[in-house]
Structure formats: C-alpha cells, structure tokens
C-alpha distance (Angstrom), angle and dihedral (degrees) to the residues before:
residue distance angle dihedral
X1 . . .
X2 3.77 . .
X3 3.55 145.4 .
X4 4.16 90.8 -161.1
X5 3.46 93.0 112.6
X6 3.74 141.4 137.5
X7 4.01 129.5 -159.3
X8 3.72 115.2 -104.4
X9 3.71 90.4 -133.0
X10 4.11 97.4 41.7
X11 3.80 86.0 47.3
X12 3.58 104.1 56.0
X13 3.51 89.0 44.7
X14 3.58 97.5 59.8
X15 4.17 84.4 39.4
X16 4.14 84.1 51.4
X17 3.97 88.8 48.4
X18 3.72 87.2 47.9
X19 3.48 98.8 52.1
X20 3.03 101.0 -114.0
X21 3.59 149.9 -172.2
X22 3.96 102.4 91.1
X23 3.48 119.5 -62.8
X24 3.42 99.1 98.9
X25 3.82 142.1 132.5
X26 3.70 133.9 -120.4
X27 3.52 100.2 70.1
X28 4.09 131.5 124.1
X29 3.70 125.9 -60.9
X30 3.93 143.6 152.7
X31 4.11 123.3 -38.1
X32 3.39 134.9 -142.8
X33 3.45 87.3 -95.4
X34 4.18 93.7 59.6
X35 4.44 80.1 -114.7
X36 4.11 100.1 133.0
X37 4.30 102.9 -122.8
X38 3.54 114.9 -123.2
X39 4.43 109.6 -171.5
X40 3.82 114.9 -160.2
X41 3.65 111.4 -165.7
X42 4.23 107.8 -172.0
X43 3.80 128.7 177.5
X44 3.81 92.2 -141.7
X45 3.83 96.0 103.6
X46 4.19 92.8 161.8
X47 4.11 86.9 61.8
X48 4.01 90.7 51.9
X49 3.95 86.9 112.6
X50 3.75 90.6 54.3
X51 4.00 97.1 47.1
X52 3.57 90.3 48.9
X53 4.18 90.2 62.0
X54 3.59 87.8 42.8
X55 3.65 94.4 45.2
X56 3.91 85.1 56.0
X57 3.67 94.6 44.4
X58 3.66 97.4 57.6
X59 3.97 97.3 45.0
X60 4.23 89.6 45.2
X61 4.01 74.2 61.2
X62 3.10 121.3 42.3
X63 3.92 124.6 60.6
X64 3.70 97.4 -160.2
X65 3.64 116.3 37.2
X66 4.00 127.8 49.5
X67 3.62 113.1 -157.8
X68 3.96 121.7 -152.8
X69 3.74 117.0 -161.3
X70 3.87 124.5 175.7
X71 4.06 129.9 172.3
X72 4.05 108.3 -149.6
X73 2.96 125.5 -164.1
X74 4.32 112.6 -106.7
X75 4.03 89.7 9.3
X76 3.50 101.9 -167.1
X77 3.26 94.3 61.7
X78 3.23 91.4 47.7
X79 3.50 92.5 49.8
X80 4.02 94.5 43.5
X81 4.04 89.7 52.2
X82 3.86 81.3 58.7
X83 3.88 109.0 47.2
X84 4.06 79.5 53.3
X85 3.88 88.3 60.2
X86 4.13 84.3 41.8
X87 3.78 74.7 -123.7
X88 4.19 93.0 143.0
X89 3.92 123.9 177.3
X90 3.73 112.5 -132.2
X91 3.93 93.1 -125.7
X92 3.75 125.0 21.2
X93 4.12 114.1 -165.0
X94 4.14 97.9 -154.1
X95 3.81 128.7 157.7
X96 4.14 123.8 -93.2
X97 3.76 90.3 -107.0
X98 3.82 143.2 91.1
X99 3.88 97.4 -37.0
X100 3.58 101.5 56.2
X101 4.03 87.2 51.8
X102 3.56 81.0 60.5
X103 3.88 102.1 40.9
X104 3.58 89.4 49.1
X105 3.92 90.8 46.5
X106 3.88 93.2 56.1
X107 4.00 89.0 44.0
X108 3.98 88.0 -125.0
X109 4.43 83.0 141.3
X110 3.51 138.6 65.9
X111 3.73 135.3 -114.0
X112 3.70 104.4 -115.8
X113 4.02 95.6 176.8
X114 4.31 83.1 130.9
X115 3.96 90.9 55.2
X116 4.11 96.1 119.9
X117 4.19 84.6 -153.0
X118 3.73 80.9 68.0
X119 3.74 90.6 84.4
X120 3.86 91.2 52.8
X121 4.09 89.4 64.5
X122 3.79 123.5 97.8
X123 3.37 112.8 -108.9
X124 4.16 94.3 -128.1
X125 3.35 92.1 55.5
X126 4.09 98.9 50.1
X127 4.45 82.5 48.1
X128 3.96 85.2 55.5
X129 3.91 90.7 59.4
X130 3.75 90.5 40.6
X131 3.26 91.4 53.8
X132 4.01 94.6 53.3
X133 3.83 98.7 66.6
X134 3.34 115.4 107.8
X135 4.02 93.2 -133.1
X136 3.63 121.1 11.8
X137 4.18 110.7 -80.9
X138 3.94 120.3 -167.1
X139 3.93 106.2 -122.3
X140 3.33 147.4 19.8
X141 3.72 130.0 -54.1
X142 3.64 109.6 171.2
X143 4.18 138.5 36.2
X144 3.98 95.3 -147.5
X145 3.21 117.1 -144.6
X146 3.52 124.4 -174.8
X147 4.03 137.9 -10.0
X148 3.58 138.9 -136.6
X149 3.87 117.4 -145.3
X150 3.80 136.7 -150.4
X151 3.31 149.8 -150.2
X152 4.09 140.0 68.1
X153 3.68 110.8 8.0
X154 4.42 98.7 -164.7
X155 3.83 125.3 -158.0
X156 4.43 84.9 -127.9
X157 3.43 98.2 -173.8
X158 4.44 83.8 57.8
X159 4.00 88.4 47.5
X160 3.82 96.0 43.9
X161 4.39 84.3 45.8
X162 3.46 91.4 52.5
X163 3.82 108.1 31.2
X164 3.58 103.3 -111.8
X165 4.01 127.3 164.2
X166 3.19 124.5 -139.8
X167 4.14 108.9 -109.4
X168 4.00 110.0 -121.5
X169 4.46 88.3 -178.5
X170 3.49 144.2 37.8
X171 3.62 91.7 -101.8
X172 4.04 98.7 50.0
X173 3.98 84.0 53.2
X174 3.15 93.7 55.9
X175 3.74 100.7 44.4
X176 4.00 83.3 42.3
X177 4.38 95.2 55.8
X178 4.14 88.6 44.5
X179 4.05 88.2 42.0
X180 4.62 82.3 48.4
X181 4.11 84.3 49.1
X182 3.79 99.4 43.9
X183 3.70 85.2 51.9
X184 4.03 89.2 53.6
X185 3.79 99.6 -107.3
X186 3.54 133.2 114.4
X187 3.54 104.6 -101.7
X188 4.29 87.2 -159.7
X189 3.69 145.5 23.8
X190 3.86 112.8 -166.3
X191 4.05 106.3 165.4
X192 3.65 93.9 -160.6
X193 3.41 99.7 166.9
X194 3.92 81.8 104.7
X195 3.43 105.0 72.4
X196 3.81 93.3 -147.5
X197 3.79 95.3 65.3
X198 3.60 96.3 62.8
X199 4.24 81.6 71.4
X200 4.20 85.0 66.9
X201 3.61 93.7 74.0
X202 4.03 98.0 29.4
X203 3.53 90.8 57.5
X204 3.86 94.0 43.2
X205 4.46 90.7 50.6
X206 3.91 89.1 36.3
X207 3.93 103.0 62.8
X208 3.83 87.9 51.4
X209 3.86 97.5 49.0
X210 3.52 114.6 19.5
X211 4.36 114.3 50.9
X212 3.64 120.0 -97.3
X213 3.68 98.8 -123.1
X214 3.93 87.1 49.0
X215 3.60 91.1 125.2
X216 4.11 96.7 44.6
X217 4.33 80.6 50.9
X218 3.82 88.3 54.6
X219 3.40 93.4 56.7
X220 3.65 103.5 45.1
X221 3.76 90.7 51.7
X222 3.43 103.5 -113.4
X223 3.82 106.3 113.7
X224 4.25 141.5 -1.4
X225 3.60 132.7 -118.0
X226 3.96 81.3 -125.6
X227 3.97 88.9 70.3
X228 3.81 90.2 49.4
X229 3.72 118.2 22.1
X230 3.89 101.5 62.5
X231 3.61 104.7 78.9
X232 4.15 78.0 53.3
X233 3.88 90.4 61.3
X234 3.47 103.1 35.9
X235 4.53 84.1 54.0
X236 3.93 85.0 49.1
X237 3.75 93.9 47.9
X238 3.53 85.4 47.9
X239 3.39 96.9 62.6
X240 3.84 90.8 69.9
X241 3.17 101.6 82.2
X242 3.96 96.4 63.4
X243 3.31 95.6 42.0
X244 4.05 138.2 86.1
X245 3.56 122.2 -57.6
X246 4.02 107.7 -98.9
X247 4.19 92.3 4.5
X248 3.74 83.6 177.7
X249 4.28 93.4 69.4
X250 3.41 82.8 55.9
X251 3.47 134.8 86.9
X252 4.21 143.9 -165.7
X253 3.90 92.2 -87.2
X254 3.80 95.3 40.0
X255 4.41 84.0 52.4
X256 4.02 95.5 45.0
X257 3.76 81.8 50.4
X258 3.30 100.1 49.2
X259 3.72 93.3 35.6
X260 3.86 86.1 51.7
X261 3.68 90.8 49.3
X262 3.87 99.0 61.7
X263 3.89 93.1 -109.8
X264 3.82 92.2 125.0
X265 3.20 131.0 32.2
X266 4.03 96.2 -140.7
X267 3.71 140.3 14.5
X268 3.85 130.2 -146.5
X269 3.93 100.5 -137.5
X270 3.70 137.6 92.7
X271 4.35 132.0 -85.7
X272 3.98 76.3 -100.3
X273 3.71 77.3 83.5
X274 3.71 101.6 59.5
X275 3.91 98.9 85.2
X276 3.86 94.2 54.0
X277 3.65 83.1 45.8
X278 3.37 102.0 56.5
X279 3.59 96.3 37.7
X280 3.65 81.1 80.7
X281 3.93 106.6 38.5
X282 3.79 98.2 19.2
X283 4.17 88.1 -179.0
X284 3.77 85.7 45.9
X285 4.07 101.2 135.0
X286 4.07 102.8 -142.8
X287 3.73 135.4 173.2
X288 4.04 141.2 165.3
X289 3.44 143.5 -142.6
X290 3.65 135.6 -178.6
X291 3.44 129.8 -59.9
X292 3.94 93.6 -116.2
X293 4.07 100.5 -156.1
X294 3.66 93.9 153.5
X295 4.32 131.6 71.8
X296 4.07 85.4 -132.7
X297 3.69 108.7 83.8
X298 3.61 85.9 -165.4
X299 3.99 91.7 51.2
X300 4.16 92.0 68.2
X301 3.73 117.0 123.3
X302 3.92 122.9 -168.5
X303 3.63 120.8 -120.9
X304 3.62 111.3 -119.2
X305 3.58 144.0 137.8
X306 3.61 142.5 161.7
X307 3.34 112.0 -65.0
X308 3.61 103.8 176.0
X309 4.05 127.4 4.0
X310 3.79 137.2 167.5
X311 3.82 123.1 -107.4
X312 3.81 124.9 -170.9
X313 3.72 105.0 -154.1
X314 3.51 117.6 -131.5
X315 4.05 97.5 -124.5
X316 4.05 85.6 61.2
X317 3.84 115.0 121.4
X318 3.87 100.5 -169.5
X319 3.89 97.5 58.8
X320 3.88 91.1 160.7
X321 3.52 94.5 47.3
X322 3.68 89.0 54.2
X323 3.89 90.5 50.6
X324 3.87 85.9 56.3
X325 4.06 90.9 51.2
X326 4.08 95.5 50.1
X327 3.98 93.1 35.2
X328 3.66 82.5 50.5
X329 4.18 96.0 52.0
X330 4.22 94.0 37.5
X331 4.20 87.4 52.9
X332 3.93 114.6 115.0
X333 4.38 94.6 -95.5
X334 3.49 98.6 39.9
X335 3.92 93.4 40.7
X336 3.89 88.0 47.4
X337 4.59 95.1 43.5
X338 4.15 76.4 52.5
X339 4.24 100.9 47.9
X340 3.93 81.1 37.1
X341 4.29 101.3 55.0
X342 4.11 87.5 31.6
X343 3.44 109.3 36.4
X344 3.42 93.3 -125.3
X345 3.67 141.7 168.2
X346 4.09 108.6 -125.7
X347 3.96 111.7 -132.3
X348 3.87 96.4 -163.7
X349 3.93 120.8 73.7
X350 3.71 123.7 -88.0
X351 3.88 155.8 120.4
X352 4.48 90.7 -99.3
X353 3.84 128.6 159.0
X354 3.66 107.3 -118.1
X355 3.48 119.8 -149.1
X356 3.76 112.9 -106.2
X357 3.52 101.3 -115.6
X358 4.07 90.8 77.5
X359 4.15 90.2 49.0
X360 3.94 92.4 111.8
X361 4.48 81.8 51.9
X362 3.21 98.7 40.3
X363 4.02 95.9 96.6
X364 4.04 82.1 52.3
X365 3.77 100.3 50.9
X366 3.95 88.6 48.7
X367 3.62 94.6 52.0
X368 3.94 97.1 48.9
X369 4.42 88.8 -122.4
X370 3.85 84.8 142.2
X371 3.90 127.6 126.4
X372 3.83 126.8 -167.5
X373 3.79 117.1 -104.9
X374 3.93 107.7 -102.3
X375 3.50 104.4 -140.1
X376 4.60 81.1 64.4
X377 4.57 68.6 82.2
X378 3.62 108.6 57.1
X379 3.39 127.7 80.4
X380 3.55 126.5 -111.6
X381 3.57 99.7 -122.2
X382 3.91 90.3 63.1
X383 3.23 90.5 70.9
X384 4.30 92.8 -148.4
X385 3.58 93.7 174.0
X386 4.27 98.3 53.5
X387 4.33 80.8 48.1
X388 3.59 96.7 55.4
X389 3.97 91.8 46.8
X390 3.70 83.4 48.5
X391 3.73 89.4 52.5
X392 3.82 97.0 45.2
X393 3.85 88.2 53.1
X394 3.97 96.1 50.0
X395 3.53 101.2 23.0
X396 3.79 98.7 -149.9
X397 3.96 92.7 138.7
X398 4.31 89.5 -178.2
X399 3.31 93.9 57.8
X400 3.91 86.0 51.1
X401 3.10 101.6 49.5
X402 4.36 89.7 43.4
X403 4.22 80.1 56.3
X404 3.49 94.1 46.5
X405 3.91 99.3 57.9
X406 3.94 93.4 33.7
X407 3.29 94.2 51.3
X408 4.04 99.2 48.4
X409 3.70 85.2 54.6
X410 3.11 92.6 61.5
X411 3.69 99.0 37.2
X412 3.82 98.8 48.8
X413 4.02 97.2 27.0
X414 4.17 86.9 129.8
X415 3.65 91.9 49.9
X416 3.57 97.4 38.0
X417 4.11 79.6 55.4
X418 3.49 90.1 59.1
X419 3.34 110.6 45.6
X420 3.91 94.3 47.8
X421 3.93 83.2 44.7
X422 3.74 84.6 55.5
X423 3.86 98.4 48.8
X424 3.43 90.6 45.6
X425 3.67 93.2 56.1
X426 4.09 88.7 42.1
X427 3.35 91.4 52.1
C-alpha cells in the first residue's frame, strides 16, 4: 500500500499545462565524461541505503552509462513539480497502484513491450498491471520488480510452544483466535489508530471474497460494491473481538511493538512490517500465512501486489541505455541484495533466497495464486481506509456499504465516463 498518489483529474491537468504527451525535454544525455546519463527517480525512500550500493555497482561496471538514482522523500510530488518544468527522469521506480493508472492514462510512460527482461517477469504479476488501467492500453508500461505480500504475520516460536496449526479456512481461524484466548493470550494486535492499517486485513479478506476486477465491474455498470464487499466487513468487524482492548487508541508503531513484544500471538499486516518489528526484538522468530477468508482451503489467494516496478518515461532519449539500467537491477544479485534489505517478494523469475518471514507463502508466491490488493483502485480522495475505521467503530455495515458506492461515483465519475464510453464503443 501507498498513499503516493495523485488525482486523475489534478494530474492530467498539470500533464495538459505541461504539454504533455511525451515529447518533452529534460531528460538524460551525454557527460563530461562521453558516459550517456541515465536518472532513476523511485518513491521507495526506506530502500535509499540499498539503491545507493546498487547505484555504485552498476557505474563500477559499466564504461558507458552512469546511472543516478535518488529516493525523496513524498515522490510524486516531487515528480509532479517536475513534469510542470517538462523536467522528466528517464526511469521512474513507482508502486503498481493508483498512480501508474494515472501515468499511464496521461501517456507520460513508454511502451516497453521490446524490453528482452520482459520475458524474465512472472506472468501474475504483468496481469496485475494490466489489470490497473483504467481502459484497456496495447503494450507494456511497467518492468515490475518486486512485491510485497500480506496476510498473518505469527509469533512461531508461541505456536510451535503451544501446539498451534496453522488455520487453512475461516472456520479453523476462528477456532484457532478463541483456542489463543482460552490459553490467555491475545489472539490479535490491530493498532488501528492509523487509519491506513485497517486496509492490511481488508485487502487480505477481499481478494478471497469479493472478484478481483471488482473495481473495473463498478465502473462499467455491471455490478456494486454493495453486492460484494459485505461479507469483507462483516470478517473485518469480526476481528474485534480477538483483538486489543480499544485497537482504535492504538496505532502501527504501538502494534509492531506490541507484536514484537510477545503480547499477541499474531498480527494482521503485511512482511512490510518485519523491519519495524524487528527493530524491536531483532532475534524475534516470525512467519506468515494466508489470510484464510474463505471455507475452501484450496480457494486462498495471497495478497500481493507490485510494490515497486520500473517505468521508462516516454520523453526519455536513451531508451537502450535505460534497458541496460533496469535489466541491470531485475538480474539474479541485484534482485536478491533488494528481496534481502526489504523483505521483499521478487516478481521476475529465478532461483532467490527468500527471507524467512514469507516461509508459510512461499508455495503461493511460486505458483503465481496471488491477487493485487484492492485498495491499489480507489482513489485517494475517498479516503477508504478513514470509512472502514468509521465502520469498525459504529458497526452499521449498510450504511457502509451505501457510502462506499455513492461516494466512488462521485469520486471516479470521469473515469467511470470513460470506461462505459469505451465499452460502448467496443461493443
């Protein structure tokens, strides 16, 4: 998840004031030194350590391009202050969410279909940015990367003390957090005083019972989020009642801590977790398993999305060059110093150590039985995550749901124009 994200309708009028659809200056060219400059401009700020090594790497090897990579802090707007200026980075490393609907939308990127690292990509994880455009697009927009993944973080060393299975339905999780209380533990820690973290668990029940084009549906008229999304509250809600007393005076620091601490025995949030975890109990002995939302062991999905992916943008003049940059970061030993710092989940083909907090998803992740998180669809202005909290704390899951729909109406109403526009035309 991210909160990097720019408005359809502010965005392309700041692309419209800029002039533009991709001819545009500011991009990288030749040194001093005859190298040709390559600028990589990524959102992921907490992995500015990591960039800098491979930033190093690459230009100790290679004798005729110098890459530049920087992490700023708030990148979009970073970014956005700089397509006014027509001032455009030649790659831009953003997540598979909202914002690359958008960038793709405006036509600020470049179709790298003839990328030859394409073919190194799993297939699930070039579907998920497919499936984010607002309106089919032939080609390829984006090289990802790597992938986050969420679910059930699980204090192991607790389970393995005590006995406890790991729940593959509904039903065994149930019978697993009132098995945690009767044993005097906290079967939960939630820390949803920060309204963002009650998307770590909505996301995890939603891509098991609601579709995963729900949002596309919703646009082209066919369906509601009424008709899908209420089994999805009535889980979260659910989750209450094994969870800490007052979860909403609580927030993500206070529930790594806790989490970290032994006080629960599991935590509702995704392996971005791990680090703030750990910061705490370094030794602590963690791993996950899937979110099981469904009574059909075999029906469980993985949450995860892209988390980071490579965009050339269309204004760049050294399209090669680029290529050499990104097929130089998605290789095997940059790929695996990456999953290694971040605890992330690679989304290219290969033979990588992951780290051991995703053992109990592993057999997910190499089978491709992944789905993007759904809030990566709404809009930042509808403001999903404060509604759910608001829905946890009253409990009035119609009036929800009636928010919900109204308020994507209004929220999308250009988008929702243009995709019916564009089935209509389709046929």
């Amino acid at each position: 998840m991210s909160d990097n994200t720019i408005t359809r309708r502010g965005f392309l009028g700041l692309v419209g004031a800029a002039g533009a659809t991709a001819v545009l200056a500011g991009c990288g060219g030749s040194s001093d030194s005859g190298k040709t400059e390559i600028e990589v401009v990524t959102y992921k700020q907490e992995a500015v350590k990591t960039f800098e090594r491979l930033q190093d790497l690459f230009n100790e090897t290679h004798d005729d391009i110098h890459v530049t990579i920087t992490c700023p802090n708030d990148a979009t707007t970073v970014l956005r202050t700089r397509f006014i200026r027509e001032d455009y980075p030649d790659i831009v490393g953003i997540g598979g969410d909202v914002t690359f609907s958008n960038f793709v939308d405006a036509g600020i990127l470049a179709d790298v279909s003839d990328f030859d690292g394409i073919s190194q990509v799993k297939q699930s994880y070039l579907d998920t940015l497919d499936k984010l455009e607002f309106v089919p697009t032939e080609g390829i927009y984006g090289v990802p990367h790597s992938a986050n993944a969420a679910g059930v973080l699980y204090n192991r060393a607790m389970f393995r003390e005590h006995g406890w299975d790991i729940p593959t339905t509904w039903s065994e999780f149930t019978a697993l957090c009132e098995t945690v209380k009767a044993a005097g533990i906290l079967p939960l820690y939630l820390g949803f005083k920060d309204t963002w973290t009650t998307l770590a668990p909505w996301n995890a029940l939603a891509i098991e019972l609601a579709p995963s084009d729900v949002c596309q549906q919703v646009n082209a008229g066919t369906t509601t989020f009424a008709e899908h999304y209420r089994e999805v509250a009535e889980k979260e809600y659910a989750l209450l009642q094994y969870a800490e007393d007052g979860p909403f005076a609580y927030g993500y620091n206070d529930a790594c801590t806790a989490f970290a601490n032994g006080e629960s025995a599991m935590y509702t949030i995704g392996s971005y977790a791990v680090p703030q975890i750990r910061s705490v109990n370094p030794d602590m002995d963690i791993d996950s398993f899937v979110m099981p939302a469904v009574e059909n062991a075999d029906d469980r999905i993985l949450n995860s999305g892209v988390d980071l992916q490579f965009c050339v943008t269309a204004a760049c003049p050294h399209k090669e060059a680029a290529y050499e940059v990104i097929r130089f970061l998605i290789e095997h030993d940059s790929m695996q110093a990456y999953v290694s710092d971040q605890n992330a989940v690679p989304c290219v083909e290969g033979d990588f150590e992951l780290p051991d907090v995703l053992d109990g998803m592993r057999e997910f992740i190499d089978e491709g039985r992944t789905a993007d998180f759904q809030d990566h669809y709404y809009p930042s202005e509808m403001a999903v995550d404060a509604q759910i909290q608001t829905f946890l704390i009253d409990g009035d899951v119609d009036k929800f749901l009636a928010k919900f729909d109204s308020d994507w109406t209004r929220y999308n109403r250009d988008i929702i124009a243009k995709v019916q526009d564009y089935y209509a035309t389709q046929g």
